[in-house]
C-alpha positions, 0 to 999 in steps of 0.5 A, a space after each residue: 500500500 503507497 500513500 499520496 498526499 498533497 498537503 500544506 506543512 502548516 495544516 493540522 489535518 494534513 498532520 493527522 493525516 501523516 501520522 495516521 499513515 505512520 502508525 499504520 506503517 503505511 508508506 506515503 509520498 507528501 507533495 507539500 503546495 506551500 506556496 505552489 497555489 495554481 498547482 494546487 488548484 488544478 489538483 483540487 480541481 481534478 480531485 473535485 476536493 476543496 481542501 487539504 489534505 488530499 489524500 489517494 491510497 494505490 493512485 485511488 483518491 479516497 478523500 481528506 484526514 476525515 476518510 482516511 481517519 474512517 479507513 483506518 477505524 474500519 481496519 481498512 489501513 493495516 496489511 
């Protein structure tokens, strides 16, 4: 299982996120958009998410820290 997340390094949820993966031993790529607006516009955009983190597990987008937070209760994260 690889992670994808495009995050700001600020942002508390984009934070949970990351350790949410981490506790699960889930390995993951972060794409940090500070300062990176009109790329992370079209991200959104193509992701039709409006917020950060956004989140994809194997190349699938599954959403923000709130689903990613659901997969993990659900056993969804661990292998």
């Amino acid at each position: 299982m690889q992670a994808t997340l495009y995050t700001w390094t600020t942002c508390p949820f984009c934070v949970r996120a990351k350790h949410v993966l981490e506790s699960h031993n889930v390995e993951y790529t972060e794409h940090a958009m500070d300062g990176k607006n009109a790329e992370l516009n079209e991200i959104k955009s193509q992701y039709n998410h409006y917020s950060v983190p956004i989140v994809l597990i194997d190349d699938k987008f599954i959403g923000g820290c709130d689903e990613l937070e659901a997969l993990a209760r659900q056993g969804a994260l661990s292998s």
